[in-house]
N, C-alpha and C positions, 0 to 999 in steps of 0.2 A: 469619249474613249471608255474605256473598262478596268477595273480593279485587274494587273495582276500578280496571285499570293499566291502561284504555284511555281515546282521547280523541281522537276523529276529526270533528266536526263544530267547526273553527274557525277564525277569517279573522284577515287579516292588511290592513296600512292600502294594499294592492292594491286591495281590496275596495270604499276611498272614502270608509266610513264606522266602522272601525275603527283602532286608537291602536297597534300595535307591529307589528314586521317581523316576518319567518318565523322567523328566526335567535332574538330576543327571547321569540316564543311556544315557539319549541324550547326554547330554555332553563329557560324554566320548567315544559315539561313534566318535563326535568331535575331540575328541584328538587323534583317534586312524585314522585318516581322511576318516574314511567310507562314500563308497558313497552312501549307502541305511542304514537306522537304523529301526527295526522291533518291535515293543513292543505289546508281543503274551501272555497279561494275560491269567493265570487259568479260564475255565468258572465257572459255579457257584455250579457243584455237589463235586469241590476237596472244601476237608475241610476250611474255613476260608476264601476263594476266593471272589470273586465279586459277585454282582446280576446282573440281567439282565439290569439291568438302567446305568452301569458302561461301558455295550458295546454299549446300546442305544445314550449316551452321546457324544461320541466319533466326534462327530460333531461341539464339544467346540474346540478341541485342534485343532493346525496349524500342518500343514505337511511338516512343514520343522521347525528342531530344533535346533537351534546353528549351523545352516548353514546346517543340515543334512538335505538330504532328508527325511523323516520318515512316515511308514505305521502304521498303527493302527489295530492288528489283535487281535486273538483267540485261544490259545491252548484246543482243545474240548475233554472231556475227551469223549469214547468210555465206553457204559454204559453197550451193548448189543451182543449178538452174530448175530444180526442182524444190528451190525455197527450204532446203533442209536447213539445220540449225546446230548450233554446237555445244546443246546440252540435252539430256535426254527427258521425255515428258515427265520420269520420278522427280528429276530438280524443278523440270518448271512447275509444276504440281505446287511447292512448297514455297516459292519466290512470289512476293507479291504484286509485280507486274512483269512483263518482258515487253521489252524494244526490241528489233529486228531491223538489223544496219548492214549494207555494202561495205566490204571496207577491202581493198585493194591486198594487205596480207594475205587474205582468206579467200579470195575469188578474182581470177582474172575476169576483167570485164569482156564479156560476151556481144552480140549484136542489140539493137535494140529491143527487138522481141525475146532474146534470150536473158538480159537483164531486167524486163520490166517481169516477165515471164515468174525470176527469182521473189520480185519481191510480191509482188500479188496472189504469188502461192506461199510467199513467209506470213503474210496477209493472211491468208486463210489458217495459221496457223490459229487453234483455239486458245492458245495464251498468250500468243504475243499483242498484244491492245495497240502500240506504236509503231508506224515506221517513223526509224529515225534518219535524218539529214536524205530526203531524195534530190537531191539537188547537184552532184557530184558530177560534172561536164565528161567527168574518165569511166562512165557509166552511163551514158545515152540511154534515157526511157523514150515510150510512148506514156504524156502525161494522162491523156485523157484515158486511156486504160487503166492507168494509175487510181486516179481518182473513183473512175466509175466502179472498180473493185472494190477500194475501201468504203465507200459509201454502201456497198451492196454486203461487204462483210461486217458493217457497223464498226470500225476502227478508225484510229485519228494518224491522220499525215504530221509529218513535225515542222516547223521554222523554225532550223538551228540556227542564234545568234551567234556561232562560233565560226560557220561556214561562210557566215555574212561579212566578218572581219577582212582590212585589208592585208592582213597578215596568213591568213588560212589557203591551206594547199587544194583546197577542194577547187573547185574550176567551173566558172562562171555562174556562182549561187544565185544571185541576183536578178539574174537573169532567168536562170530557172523556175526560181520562186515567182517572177514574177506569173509566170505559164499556168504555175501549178495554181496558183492563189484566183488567176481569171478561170480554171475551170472550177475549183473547189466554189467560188460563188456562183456559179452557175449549177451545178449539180447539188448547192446546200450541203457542203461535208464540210465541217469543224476539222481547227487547224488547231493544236498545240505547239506552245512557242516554249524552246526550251534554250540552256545556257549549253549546255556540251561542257560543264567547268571541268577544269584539271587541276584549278587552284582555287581555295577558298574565295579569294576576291572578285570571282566572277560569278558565285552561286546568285542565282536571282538575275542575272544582267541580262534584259531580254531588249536592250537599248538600238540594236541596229535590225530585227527583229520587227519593231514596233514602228520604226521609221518609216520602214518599208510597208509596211499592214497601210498605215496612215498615208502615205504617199499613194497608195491604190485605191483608198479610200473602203478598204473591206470590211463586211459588217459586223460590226465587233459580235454578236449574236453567233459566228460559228467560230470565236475565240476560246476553247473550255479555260483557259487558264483563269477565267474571273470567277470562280464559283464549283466549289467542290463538290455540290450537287450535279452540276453540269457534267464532272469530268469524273462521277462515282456512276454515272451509265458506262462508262468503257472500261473501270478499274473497281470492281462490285470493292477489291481488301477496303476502301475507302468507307464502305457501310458497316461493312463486319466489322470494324476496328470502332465504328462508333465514334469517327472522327466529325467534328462540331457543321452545323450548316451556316453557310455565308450568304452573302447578297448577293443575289443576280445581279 
């Protein structure tokens, strides 16, 4: 298996809809001894979420919290079947990564080619480095185009352990993943495994996630979550910031 000390996909009660502050999710990346901590608020077309002033801001807070290293990013909702986004290049400019996610407020789901369409050109986006959660049964891809684009635009696919839970609305993850995970080994494209928290007590929980990796037997070699060098190829603020190197 492999080290992993990363954990970039998680909101804060900015968001509308989740329970602890930035400061609260740092800390428990803390305790769980992560060595990167990622806080990738909602942009501002999900319901209740931030303005554009709350990613502009981002230049108050320290990047390093309770000893964490810590990024300061953007989960971007995908609005378009032409992969548009719901902040404009000034903010993502200034945000230290952006995710680029389906999410049913913001886009009714289209055909297969008009959905996979969305995110392979959010993909092409030059800041967005993540797709997050493709896995979503109410959103029909073609995965292999999925894959072969990200691999082609150098960006990392996500395994949401929130989407994997028996409790989550998303629609047949599991099964998904499994698709996505038998092309991504075949085509050599690196999987980032993230939490989705909404609550302090899940930052780091990449437990169903890893089950599932292991149960397919996938080579831990295109997991970036073990190694910040690994996962400072598709997120350069990782070098600039001068954040520490770890083990492969």
């Amino acid at each position: 298996m492999y080290d992993d000390i990363v954990d970039l996909h998680t909101h804060t009660i900015a968001c509308g809809h989740a329970y602890n502050t930035l400061y609260e999710m740092a800390q428990a990346a803390a305790a769980k001894k992560l060595a990167l901590f990622g806080s990738s608020e909602h942009a501002p077309a999900a319901p209740g979420s931030c303005t554009e002033s709350y990613f502009r801001n981002y230049k108050v807070i320290p990047r390093r919290l309770f000893g964490v290293p810590t990024l300061l990013g953007a989960e971007l909702n995908i609005m378009d079947y032409e992969g548009r986004v719901d902040l404009p290049d000034s903010v993502l400019a200034r945000v230290d990564y952006c995710i680029a996610s389906l999410h049913i407020n913001c886009l009714e789901s289209g055909s297969v080619r008009e959905n996979t369409a969305a995110c392979v050109k959010a993909l092409k986006n030059p800041y967005v480095a993540i797709l997050g959660h493709p896995d979503d049964g109410r959103y029909p891809l073609d995965y292999e185009c999925l894959v072969s684009h990200a691999k082609r635009y150098h960006k990392l696919l996500e395994v949401n352990n929130s989407s994997l839970s028996p409790v989550s609305f998303r629609q047949g993850a599991r099964e998904h993943y499994k698709e996505m995970l038998k092309l991504c080994r075949r085509y050599k494209q690196p999987v980032i495994l993230s939490s989705d928290a909404h609550i302090a007590s899940d930052v780091g929980n990449h437990d169903l996630a890893k089950e599932l990796l292991a149960e397919l037997d996938f080579p831990p070699e295109l997991v970036v979550n073990s190694s910040l060098e690994k996962l400072a190829v598709y997120l350069p603020k990782i070098s600039e910031y001068g954040f520490g190197r770890t083990a492969q």
